[in-house]
C-alpha positions as CSV (number, residue, x, y, z in Angstrom):
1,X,0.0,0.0,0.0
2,X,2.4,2.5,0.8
3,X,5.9,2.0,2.8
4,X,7.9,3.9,5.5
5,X,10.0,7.1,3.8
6,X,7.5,7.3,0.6
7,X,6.3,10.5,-0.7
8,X,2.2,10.5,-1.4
9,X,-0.4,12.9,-2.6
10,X,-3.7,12.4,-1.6
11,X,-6.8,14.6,-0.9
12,X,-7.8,15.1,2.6
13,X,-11.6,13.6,3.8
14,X,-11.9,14.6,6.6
15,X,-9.9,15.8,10.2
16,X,-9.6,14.6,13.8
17,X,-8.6,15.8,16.4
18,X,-4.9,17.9,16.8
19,X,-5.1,18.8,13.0
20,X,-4.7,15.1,12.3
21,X,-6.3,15.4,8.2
22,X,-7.1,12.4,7.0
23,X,-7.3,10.1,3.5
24,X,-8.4,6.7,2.9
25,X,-7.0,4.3,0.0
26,X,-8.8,1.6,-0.9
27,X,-7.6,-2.4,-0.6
28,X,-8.2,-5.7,-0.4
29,X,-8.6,-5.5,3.3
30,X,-10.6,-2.4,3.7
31,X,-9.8,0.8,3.8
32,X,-6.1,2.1,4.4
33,X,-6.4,5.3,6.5
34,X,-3.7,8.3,6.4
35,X,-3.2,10.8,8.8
36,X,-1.5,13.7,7.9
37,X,-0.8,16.8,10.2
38,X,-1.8,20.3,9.9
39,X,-4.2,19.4,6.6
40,X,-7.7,20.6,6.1
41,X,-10.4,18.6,4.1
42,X,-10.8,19.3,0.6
43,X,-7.0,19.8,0.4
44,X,-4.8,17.9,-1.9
45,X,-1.5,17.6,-0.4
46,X,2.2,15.7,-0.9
47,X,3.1,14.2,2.4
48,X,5.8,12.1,3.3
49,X,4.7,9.0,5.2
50,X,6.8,8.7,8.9
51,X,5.2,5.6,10.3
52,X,3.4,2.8,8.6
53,X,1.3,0.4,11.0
54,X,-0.8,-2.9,9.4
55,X,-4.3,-0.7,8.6
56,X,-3.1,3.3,9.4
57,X,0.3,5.8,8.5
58,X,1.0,8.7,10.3
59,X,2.3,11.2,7.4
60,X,4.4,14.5,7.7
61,X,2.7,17.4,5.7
62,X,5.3,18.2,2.8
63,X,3.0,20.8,0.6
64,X,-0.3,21.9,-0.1
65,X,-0.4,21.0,-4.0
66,X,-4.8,22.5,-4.4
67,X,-6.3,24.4,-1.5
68,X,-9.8,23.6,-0.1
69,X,-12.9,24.4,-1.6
70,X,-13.7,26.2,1.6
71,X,-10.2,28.0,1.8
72,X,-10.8,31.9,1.5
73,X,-8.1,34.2,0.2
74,X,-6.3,36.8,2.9
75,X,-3.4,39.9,2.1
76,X,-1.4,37.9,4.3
77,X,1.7,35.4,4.3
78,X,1.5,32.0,4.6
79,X,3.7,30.4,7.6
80,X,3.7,27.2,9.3
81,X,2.4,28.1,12.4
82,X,-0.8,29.1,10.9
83,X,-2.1,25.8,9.1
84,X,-5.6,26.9,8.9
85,X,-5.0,30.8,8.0
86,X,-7.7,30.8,5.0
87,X,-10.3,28.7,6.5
88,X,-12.6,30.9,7.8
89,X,-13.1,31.2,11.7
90,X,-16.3,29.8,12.1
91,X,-15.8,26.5,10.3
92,X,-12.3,26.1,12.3
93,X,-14.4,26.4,15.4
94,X,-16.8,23.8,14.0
95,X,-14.1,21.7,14.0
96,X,-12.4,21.9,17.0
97,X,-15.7,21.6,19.0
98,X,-16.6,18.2,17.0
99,X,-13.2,16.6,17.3
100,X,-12.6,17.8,20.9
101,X,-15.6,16.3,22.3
102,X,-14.8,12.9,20.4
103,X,-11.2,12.7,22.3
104,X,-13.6,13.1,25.6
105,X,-15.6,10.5,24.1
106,X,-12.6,7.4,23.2
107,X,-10.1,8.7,25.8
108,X,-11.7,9.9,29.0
109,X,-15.2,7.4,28.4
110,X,-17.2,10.2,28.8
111,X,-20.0,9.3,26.9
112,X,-22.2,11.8,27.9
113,X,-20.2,14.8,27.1
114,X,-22.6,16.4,24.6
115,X,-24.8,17.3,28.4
116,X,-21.6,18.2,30.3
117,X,-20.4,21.2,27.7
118,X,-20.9,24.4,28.4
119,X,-19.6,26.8,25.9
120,X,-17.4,27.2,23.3
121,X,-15.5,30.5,24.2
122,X,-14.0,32.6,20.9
123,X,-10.7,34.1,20.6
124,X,-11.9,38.4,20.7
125,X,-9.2,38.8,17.8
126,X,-8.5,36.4,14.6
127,X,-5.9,38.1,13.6
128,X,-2.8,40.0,14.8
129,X,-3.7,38.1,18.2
130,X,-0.2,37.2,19.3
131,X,2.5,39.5,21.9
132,X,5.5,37.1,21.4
133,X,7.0,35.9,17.7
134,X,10.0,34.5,17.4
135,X,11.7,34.8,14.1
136,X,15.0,32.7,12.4
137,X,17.9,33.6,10.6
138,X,19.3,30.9,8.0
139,X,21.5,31.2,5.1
140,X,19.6,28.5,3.4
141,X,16.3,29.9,2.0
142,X,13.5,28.4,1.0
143,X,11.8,30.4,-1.4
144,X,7.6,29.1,-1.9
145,X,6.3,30.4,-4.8
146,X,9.0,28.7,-6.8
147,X,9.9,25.8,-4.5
148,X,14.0,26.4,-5.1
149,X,16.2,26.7,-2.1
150,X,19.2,29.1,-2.1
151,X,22.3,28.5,-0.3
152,X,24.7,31.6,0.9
153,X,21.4,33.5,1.3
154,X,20.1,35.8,4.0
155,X,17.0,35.2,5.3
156,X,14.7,36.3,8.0
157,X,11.4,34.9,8.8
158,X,9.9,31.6,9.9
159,X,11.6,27.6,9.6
160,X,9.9,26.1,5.9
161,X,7.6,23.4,6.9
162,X,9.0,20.0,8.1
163,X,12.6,21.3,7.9
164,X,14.6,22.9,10.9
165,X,17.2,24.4,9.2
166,X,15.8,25.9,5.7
167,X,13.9,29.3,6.1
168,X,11.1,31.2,4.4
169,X,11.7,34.9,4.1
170,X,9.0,36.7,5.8
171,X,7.5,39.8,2.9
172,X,4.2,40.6,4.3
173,X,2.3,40.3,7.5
174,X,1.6,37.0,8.9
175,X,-2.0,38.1,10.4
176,X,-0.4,36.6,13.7
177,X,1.8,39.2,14.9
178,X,2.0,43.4,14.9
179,X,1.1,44.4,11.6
180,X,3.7,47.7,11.3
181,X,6.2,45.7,12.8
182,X,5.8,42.9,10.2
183,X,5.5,45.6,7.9
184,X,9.2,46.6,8.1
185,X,10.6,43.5,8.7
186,X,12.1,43.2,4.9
187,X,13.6,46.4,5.4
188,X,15.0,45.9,9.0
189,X,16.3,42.4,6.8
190,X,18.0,44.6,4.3
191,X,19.8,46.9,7.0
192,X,21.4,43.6,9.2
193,X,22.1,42.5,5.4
194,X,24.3,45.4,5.1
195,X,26.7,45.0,8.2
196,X,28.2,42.1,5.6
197,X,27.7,39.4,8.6
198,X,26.2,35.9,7.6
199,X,23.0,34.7,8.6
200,X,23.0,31.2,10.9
201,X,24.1,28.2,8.8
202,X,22.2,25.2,11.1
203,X,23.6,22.3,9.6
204,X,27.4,23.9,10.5
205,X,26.5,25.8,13.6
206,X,27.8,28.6,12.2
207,X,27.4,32.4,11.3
208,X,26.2,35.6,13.2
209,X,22.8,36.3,13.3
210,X,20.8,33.6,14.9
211,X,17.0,35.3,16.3
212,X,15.1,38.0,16.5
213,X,12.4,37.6,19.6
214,X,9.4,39.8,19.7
215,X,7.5,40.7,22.9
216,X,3.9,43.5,22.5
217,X,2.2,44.9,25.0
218,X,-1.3,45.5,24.5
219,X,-1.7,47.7,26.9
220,X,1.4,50.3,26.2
221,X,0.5,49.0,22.5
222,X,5.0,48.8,23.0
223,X,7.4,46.1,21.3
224,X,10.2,44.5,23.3
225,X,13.0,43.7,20.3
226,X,15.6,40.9,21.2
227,X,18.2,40.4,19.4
228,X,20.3,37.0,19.2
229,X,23.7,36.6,17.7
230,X,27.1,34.8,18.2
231,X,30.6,36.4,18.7
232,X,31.9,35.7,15.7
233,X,32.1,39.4,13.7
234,X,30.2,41.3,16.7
235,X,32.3,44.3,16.4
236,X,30.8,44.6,12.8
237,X,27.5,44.5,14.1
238,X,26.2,48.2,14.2
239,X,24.2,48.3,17.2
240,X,23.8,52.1,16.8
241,X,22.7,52.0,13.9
242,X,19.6,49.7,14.4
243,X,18.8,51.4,17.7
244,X,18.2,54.4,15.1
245,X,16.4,52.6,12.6
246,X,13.8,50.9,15.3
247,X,13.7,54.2,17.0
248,X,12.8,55.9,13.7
249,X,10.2,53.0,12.5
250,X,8.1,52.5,15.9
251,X,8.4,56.0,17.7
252,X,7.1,55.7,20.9
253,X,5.8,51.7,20.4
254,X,10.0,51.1,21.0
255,X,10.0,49.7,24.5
256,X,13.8,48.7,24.6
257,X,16.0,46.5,22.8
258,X,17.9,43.8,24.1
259,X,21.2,42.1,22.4
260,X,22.1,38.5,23.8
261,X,26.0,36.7,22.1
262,X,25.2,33.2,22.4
263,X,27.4,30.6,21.4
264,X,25.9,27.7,22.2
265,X,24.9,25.4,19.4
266,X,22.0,24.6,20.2
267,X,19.2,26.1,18.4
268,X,17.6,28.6,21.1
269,X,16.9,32.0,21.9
270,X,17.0,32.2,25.4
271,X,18.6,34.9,26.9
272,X,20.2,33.1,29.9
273,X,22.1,31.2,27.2
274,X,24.4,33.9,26.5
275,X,25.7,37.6,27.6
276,X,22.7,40.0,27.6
277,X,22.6,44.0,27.0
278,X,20.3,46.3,27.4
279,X,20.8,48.5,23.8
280,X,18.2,51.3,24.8
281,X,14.8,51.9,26.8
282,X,13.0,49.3,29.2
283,X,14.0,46.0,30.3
284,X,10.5,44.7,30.5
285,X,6.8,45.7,29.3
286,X,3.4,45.8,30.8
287,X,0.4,44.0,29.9
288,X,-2.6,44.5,31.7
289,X,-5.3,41.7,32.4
290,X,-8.5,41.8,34.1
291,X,-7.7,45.2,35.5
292,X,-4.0,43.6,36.9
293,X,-0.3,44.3,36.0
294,X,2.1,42.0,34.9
295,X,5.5,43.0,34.3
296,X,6.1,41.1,31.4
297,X,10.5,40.1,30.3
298,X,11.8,38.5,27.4
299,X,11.8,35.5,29.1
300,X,8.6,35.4,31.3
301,X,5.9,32.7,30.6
302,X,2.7,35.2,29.9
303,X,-0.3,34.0,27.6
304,X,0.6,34.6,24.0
305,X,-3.3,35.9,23.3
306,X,-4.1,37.9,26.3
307,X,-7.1,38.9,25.2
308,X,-8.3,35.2,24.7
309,X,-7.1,34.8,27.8
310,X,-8.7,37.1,29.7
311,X,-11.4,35.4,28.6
312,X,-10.0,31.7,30.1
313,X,-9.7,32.9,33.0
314,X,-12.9,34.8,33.8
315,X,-14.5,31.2,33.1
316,X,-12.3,29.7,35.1
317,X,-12.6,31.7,37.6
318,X,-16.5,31.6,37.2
319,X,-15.9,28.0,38.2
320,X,-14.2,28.8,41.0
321,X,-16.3,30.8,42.7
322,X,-19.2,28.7,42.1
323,X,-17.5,26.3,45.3
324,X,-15.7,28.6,47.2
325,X,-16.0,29.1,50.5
326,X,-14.7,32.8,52.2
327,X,-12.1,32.3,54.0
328,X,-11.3,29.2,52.5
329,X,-7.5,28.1,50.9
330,X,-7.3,27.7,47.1
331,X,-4.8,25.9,45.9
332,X,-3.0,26.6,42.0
333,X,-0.9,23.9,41.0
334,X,1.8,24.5,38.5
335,X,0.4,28.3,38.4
336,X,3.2,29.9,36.4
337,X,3.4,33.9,37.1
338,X,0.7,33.6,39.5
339,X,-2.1,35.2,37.2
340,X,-4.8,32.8,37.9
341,X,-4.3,33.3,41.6
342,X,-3.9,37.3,41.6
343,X,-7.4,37.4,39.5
344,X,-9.1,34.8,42.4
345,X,-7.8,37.2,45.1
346,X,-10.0,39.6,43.0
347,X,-12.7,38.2,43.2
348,X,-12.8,35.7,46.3
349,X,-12.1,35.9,50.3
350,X,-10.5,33.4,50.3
351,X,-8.6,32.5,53.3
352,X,-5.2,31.9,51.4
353,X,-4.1,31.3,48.2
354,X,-1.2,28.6,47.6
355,X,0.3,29.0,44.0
356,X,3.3,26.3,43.4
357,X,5.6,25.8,40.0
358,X,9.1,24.3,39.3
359,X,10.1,27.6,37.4
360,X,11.9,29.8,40.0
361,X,11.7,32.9,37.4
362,X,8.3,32.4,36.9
363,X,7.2,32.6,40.7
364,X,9.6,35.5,41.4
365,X,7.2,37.5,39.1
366,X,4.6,36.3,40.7
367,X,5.6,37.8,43.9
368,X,6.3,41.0,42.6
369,X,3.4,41.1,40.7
370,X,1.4,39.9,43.8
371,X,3.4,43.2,45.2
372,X,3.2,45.7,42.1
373,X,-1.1,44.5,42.8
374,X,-1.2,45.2,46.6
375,X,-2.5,41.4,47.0
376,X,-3.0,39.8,50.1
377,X,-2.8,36.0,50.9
378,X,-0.8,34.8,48.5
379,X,1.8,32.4,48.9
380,X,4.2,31.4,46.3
381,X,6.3,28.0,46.1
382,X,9.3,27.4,43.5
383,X,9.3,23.6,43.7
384,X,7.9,20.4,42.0
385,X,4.1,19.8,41.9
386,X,4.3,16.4,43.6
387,X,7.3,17.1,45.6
388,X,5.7,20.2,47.0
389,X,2.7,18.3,48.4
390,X,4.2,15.4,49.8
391,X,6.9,17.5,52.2
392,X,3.7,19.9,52.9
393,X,1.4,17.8,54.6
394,X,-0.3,20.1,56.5
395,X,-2.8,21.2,53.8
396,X,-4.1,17.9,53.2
397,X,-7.7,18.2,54.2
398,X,-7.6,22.0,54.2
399,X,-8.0,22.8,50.2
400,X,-11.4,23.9,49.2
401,X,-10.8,24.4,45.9
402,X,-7.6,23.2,43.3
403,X,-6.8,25.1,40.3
404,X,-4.4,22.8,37.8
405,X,-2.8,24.2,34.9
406,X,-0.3,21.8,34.1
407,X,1.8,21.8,30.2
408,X,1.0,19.9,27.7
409,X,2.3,16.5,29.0
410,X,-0.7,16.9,31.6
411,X,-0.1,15.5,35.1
412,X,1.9,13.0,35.5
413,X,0.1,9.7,37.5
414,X,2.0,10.1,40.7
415,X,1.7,14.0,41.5
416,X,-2.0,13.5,39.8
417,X,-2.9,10.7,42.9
418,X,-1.2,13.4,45.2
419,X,-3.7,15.8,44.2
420,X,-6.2,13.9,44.6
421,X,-5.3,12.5,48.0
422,X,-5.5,16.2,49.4
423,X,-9.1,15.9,49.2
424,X,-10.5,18.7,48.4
425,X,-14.3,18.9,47.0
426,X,-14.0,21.3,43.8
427,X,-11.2,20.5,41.1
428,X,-10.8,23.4,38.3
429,X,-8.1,22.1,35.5
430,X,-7.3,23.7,32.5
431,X,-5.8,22.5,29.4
432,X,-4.0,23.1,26.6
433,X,-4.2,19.4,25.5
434,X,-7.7,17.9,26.1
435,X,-6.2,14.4,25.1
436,X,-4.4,14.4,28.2
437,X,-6.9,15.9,30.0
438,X,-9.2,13.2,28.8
439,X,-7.0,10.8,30.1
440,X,-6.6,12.2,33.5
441,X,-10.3,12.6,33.8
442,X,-10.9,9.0,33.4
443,X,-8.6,8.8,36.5
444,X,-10.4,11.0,38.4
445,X,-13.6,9.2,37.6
446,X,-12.3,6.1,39.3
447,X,-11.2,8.3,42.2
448,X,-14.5,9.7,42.9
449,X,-14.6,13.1,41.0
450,X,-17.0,13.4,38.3
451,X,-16.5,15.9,35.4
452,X,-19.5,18.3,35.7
453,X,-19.4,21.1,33.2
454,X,-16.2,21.7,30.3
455,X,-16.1,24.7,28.3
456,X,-13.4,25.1,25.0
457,X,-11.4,27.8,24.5
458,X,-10.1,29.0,21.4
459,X,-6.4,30.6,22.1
460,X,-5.2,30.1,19.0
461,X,-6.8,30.9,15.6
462,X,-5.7,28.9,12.3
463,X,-3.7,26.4,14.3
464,X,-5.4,23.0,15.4
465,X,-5.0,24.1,19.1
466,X,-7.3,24.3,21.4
467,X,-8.3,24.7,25.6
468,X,-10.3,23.3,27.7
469,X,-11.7,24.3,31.0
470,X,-13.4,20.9,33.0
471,X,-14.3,21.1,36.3
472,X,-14.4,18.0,38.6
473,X,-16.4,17.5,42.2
474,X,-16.0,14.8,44.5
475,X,-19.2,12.7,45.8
């Protein structure tokens, strides 16, 4: 039928869950199903075929050779992070709600998950949605209108699809990111073109530019530029003169620049990885949410659609407040910058609220956010999930409430039975993967907590991505 490392094209029938398009091909045996990544039905596509198994193959998209039927045409650049950019809004939504539910369905047994949905929560903005892009440097270009690739080039944009070390030079707006930002990106191109430095070779782990990182605040409507280079050449580098160029372009939207030398192979941006400058202006921006601060650095975890997010957490706060008692303790597990907690304290008199991650930076902004927002009772933990709860015994039996916003892995089965062994009545979890939430709710089925209301969120317009919002109660 078809064999490990072969190169197919086939039109797409219909899609499951994650994005996963798929095609049938006809046999002796029945149909022979395909799933291919990132496709949309009606879509006739070349995809390479990664794993073969006796009646299914999981394929890599490669190209879309004919768009869908349904496909709509936008002024904006296509880029892999945006499989879905032309279908329209409404019919993506369709999609996610019918192939969601269905994981709920098969993975968590959750058969009647039609009566426990609440609502399917939009994203307030389609387009130009995100406040953090991250942009590549290669000197081997992809070019997509004519499929060639050029070596010894200089190109700025986003990794060509299925590759990691070919790039497509971003020309217009992606309809992700700031517009006027996107705008001059050719241009700003052009100018680091001229220092006569090369762009990052991956396959060599060579060259001088490596990343641009972009942070917005919606709030200041302000850009937070990072720059990421190696060593090699950095006195050619004119720092000057694109500290006038970005001061020229953006005005008052410049809220500082940032230059990190990093000479570490690996393929990162982070700015720990290397020697960091402030070029000009402020070392962090502002986004406000809900009313709150948050101090926001190039390497904070914040929600990359605030806006969509603000609406996440007024549901799951909704939740939350629909159990808890005043004067109560609320627990947030694996709670990040603390943002969930800050907007409870809002809201709720609660007695105490406990907020615990592994990411020391990211509960050291929670605290002086907690500060910068005049909260009261809320304690902040830098340490593991299940760790956390097993050498702080003293709060099993005490939490009224538990707020779990764990990564994409979901919970792993240890810390999960931790949780659950502190005993509190009112579970609120939120997801960014609902097949692992699925999977966890089946767990807490057998444990006693029955799901009794999930709501979808859409975060993240023309991707397959989606959140969920379930809350559990124990009987």
């Amino acid at each position: 039928m078809v064999h490990r490392g072969e190169l197919i094209e086939v039109t797409i029938q219909d899609l499951a869950f994650g994005g996963q398009g798929i095609a049938r091909m006809s046999s002796e045996a029945g149909d022979f199903v395909l799933f291919i990544e990132n496709t949309f039905p009606g879509q006739r596509v070349r995809a390479k075929v990664e794993k073969k198994k006796k009646r299914y193959a999981e394929c890599k998209l490669m190209e879309v050779l004919e768009r869908s039927p349904q496909e709509i045409e936008l002024p904006y650049q296509e880029i892999s992070g945006a499989p879905y950019l032309f279908v329209p809004t409404d019919i993506q939504q369709a999609y996610k709600k019918k192939t969601t539910l269905d994981v709920y369905r098969r993975i968590g047994r959750i058969a009647n998950v039609e009566d426990l949905f609440d609502e399917f929560i939009a994203s307030p903005e389609q387009f130009f949605y995100r406040n953090k892009m991250e942009y590549s440097f290669s000197c081997i270009e992809h070019v997509p209108e004519t499929g060639e690739e050029i070596d010894n080039a200089f190109a700025l944009g986003f990794k060509r699809r299925g590759t990691w070390w070919k790039v497509e030079n971003l020309n217009r707006p992606s309809g992700l990111f700031d517009e006027q930002w996107e705008t001059l990106l050719p241009e700003l191109r052009a100018l680091l073109q001229s220092f006569n430095l090369p762009a990052w070779h991956p396959p060599r782990k060579e060259g001088f530019f490596r990343h641009i990182v972009v942070r917005k605040s919606f709030d200041q409507d302000q850009l937070l530029i990072h720059f990421v280079t190696s060593s090699d050449g950095v006195e050619q580098f004119d720092k000057d003169k694109v500290v006038a160029f970005l001061q020229e372009k953006l005005g008052n939207r410049l809220a500082g620049i940032w230059h990190t030398i990093n000479d570490n192979v690996a393929d990162r941006a982070k700015i720990e990885n290397g020697l960091s400058r402030l070029l000009v202006g402020n070392a962090v921006v502002v986004e406000k949410m809900l009313g709150l601060s948050f101090e926001i650095s190039m390497e904070s975890f914040f929600q990359t659609n605030p806006k969509s997010a603000e609406r996440l957490y007024t549901k799951a706060i909704d939740y939350v407040c629909e159990r808890a008692k005043e004067g109560g303790v609320i627990m947030d597990l694996f709670c990040g910058t603390g943002t969930i907690g800050q907007l409870i304290a809002q809201r709720v008199n609660a007695g105490e609220i406990i907020g615990v991650d592994i990411v020391e930076e990211a509960i050291e902004d929670a605290k002086r956010n907690a500060t910068i927002n005049n909260l009261q009772h809320l304690h902040f933990f830098a340490a593991d999930v299940g760790k956390f709860l097993s050498f702080h015994p003293e709060y099993r039996g005490r939490i009224d409430t538990i707020v779990l916003d764990p990564p994409r892995a979901g919970i792993a089965p240890k810390t999960l039975q931790k949780v659950m062994d502190l005993g509190a009545e009112h579970i609120v979890y939120i997801s960014c993967n609902p097949a692992t939430q699925a999977r966890d709710a089946e767990t807490l089925e057998q444990a006693g907590y029955h799901m009794k209301k999930l709501s979808l969120v859409d975060q993240f317009p023309h991707t397959s991505h989606i959140e969920a919002i379930a809350v559990f109660e124990k009987l």
